[in-house]
C-alpha positions in Angstrom: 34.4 -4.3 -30.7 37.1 -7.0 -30.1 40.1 -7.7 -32.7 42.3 -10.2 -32.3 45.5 -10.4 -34.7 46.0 -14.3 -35.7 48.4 -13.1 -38.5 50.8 -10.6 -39.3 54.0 -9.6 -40.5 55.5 -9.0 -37.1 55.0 -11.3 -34.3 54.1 -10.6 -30.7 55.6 -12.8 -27.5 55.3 -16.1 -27.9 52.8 -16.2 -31.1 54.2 -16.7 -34.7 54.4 -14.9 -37.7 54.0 -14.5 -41.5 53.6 -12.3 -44.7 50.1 -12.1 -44.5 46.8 -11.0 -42.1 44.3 -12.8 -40.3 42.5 -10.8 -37.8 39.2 -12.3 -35.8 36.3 -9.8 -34.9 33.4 -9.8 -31.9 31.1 -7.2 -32.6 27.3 -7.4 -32.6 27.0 -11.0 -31.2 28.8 -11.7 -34.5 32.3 -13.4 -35.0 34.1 -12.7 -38.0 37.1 -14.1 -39.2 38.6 -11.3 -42.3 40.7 -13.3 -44.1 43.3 -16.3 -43.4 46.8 -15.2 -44.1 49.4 -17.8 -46.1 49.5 -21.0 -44.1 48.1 -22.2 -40.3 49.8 -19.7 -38.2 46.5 -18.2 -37.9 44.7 -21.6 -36.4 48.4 -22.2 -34.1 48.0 -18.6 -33.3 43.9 -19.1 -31.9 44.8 -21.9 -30.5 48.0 -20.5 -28.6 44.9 -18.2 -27.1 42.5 -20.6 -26.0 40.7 -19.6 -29.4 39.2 -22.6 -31.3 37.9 -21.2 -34.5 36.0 -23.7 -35.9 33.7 -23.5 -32.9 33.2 -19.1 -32.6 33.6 -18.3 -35.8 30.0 -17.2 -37.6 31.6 -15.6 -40.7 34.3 -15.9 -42.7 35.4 -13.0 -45.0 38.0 -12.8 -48.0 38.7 -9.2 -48.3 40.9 -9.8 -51.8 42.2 -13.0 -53.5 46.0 -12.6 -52.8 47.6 -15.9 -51.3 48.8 -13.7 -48.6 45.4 -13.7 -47.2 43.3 -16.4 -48.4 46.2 -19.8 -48.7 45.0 -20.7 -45.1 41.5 -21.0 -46.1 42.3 -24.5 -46.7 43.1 -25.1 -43.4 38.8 -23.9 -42.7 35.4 -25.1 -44.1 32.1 -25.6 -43.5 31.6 -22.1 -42.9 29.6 -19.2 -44.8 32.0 -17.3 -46.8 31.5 -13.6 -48.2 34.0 -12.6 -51.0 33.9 -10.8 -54.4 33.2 -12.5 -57.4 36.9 -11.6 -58.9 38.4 -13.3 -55.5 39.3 -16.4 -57.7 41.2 -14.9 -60.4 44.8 -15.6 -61.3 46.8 -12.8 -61.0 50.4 -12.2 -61.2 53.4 -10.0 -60.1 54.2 -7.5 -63.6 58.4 -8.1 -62.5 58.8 -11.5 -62.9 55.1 -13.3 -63.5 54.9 -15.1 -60.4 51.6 -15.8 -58.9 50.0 -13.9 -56.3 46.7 -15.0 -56.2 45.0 -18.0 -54.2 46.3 -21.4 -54.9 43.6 -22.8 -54.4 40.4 -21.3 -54.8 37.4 -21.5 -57.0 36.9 -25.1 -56.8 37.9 -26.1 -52.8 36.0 -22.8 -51.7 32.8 -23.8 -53.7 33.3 -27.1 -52.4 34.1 -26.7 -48.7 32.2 -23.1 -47.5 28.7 -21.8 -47.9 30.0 -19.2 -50.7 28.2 -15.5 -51.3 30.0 -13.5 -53.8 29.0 -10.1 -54.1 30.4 -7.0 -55.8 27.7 -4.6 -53.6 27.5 -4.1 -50.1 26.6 -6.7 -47.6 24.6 -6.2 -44.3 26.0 -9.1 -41.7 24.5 -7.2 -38.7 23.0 -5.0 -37.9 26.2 -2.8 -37.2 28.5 -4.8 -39.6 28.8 -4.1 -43.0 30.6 -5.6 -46.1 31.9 -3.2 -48.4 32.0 -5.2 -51.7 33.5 -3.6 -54.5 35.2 0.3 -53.5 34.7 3.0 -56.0 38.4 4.8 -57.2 37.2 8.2 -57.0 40.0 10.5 -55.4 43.0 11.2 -57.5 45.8 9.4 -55.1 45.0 6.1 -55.0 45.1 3.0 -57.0 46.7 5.3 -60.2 49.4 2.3 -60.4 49.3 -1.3 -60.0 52.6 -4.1 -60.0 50.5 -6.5 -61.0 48.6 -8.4 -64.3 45.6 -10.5 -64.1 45.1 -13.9 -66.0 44.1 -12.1 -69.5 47.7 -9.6 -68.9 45.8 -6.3 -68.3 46.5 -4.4 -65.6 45.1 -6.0 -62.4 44.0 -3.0 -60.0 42.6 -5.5 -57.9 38.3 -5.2 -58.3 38.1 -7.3 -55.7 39.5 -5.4 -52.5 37.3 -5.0 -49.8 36.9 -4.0 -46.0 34.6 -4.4 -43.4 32.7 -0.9 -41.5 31.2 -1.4 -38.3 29.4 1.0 -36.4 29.5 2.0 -32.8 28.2 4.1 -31.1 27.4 6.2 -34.3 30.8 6.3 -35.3 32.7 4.1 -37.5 35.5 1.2 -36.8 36.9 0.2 -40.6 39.0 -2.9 -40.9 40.9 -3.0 -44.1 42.9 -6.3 -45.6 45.1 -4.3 -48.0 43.2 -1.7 -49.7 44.6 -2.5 -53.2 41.5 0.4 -53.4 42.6 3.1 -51.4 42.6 3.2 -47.7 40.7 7.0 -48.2 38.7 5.7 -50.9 38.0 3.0 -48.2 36.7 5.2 -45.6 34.6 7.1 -47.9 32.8 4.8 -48.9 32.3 3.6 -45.8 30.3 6.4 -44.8 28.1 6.7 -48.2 27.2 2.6 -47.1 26.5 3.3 -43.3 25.4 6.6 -43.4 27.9 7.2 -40.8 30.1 10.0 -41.0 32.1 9.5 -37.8 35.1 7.5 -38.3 36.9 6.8 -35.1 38.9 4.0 -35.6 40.9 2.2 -38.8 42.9 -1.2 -38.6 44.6 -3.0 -41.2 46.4 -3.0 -44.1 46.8 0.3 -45.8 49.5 -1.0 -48.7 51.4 2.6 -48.3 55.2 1.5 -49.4 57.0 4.8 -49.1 56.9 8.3 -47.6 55.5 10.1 -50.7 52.7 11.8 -52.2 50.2 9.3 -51.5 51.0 8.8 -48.1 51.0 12.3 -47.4 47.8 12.9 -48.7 46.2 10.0 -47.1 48.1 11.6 -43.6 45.7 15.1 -44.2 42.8 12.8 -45.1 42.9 10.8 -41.6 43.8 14.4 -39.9 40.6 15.8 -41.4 38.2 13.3 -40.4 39.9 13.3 -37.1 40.7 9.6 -36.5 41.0 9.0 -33.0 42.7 5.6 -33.1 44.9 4.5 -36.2 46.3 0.8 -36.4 48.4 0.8 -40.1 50.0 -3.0 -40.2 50.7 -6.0 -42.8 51.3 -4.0 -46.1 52.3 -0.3 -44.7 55.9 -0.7 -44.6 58.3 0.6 -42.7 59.0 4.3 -44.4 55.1 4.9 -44.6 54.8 3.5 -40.6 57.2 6.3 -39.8 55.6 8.6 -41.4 52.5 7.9 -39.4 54.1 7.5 -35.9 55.4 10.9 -36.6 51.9 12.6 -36.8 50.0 10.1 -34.9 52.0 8.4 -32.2 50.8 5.0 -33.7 51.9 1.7 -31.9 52.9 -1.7 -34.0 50.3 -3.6 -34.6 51.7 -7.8 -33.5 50.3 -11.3 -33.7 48.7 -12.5 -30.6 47.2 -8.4 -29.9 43.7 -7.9 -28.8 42.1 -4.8 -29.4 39.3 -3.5 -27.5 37.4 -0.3 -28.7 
């Protein structure tokens, strides 16, 4: 498996930066590109590597409807695009009602992709997997959400997703933000693959601070014995600590390509 980080929150040499994630993945004869960040950076970025997307990419996926990973699907189209049926939905920050989700969405992705919304698992390969919606079930994780959807109920965000690939009978789990629960992530994961083995994690985990959560979700990875773990985007700085403490972790940057 190949990652390469078009967008993130810290950038790397010469390559740009934003709020936001884009990564592209090569695994399986397959190119994926999980999600789009906020503007172009991720296109400048590509190019910047000799990367022309519009030409390698075989799939594009959404893994939430926040504008922090899906504005810069305007900037694509005429490609198949897996997503969750929620993906569209206004949403909006619980402090001061500002909108977080995509600006624009239902209408430009209907008319400019091949669209499949699903709330179950999707098969992409045959060692690439779509998560669809994530089941809540530990007792950590998504308990508290800052933000409201577009009816003002609490918006736990359905929609957040992740892609599991397998290798070598273990499992690589990429993550946008996990709005769901990076452990709820991984476990579910393994009931969808039937892998048990998970060597590798990449992505958003959306861990603000050093607390409970974090702490619990540091003993989960340390159970399942997680070999290589890549926290970026949304785990900010307190939580990132925490992590290099017990894991020696390294910053993930724009312009990084992974091999694993």
């Amino acid at each position: 498996m190949k990652l390469t980080v078009l967008t993130d929150n810290h950038a790397g040499g010469q390559f740009l930066a934003e709020h936001g994630l884009s990564f592209l993945i090569e695994h399986d004869d397959t190119t994926i590109l999980l999600d789009a960040g906020s503007s172009d950076v991720f296109l400048t970025n590509a190019l910047k590597l000799g990367i022309k997307l519009e030409e390698v990419v075989d799939q594009i996926v959404l893994s939430h409807g926040h504008w922090d990973h899906g504005n810069g699907l305007q900037f694509m189209q005429n490609k198949p695009l897996l997503t969750h049926p929620s993906a569209c939905m206004e949403r909006f920050r619980k402090t001061d009602n500002s909108p977080i989700g995509i600006e624009i969405c239902s209408e430009f992705i209907k008319k400019h992709f091949e669209v499949t919304l699903s709330k179950t698992p999707v098969k992409i390969s045959e060692n690439i997997f779509y998560l669809g919606e994530i089941p809540r079930l530990n007792d950590f994780e998504s308990k508290t959400t800052p933000f409201i959807d577009e009816n003002g109920n609490d918006d736990f965000v359905p929609d957040d997703s992740a892609l599991a690939l397998i290798q070598n009978e273990e499992l690589i789990i990429v993550s946008g933000c996990a709005h769901s629960g990076i452990c709820n992530i991984c476990e579910y994961a393994k009931e969808v693959t039937g892998i048990n083995k998970i060597k590798t994690i990449i992505g958003g985990f959306h861990l603000k601070h050093n607390n409970s959560q974090t702490k619990e979700t540091i003993k989960y990875f340390k159970k399942q014995g997680i070999e290589k773990l890549m926290p970026s985007h949304c785990t900010e700085l307190p939580a990132l600590a925490a992590f290099y403490f017990e894991f020696k972790i390294n910053q993930i940057k724009t312009g990084q390509q992974i091999e694993t």
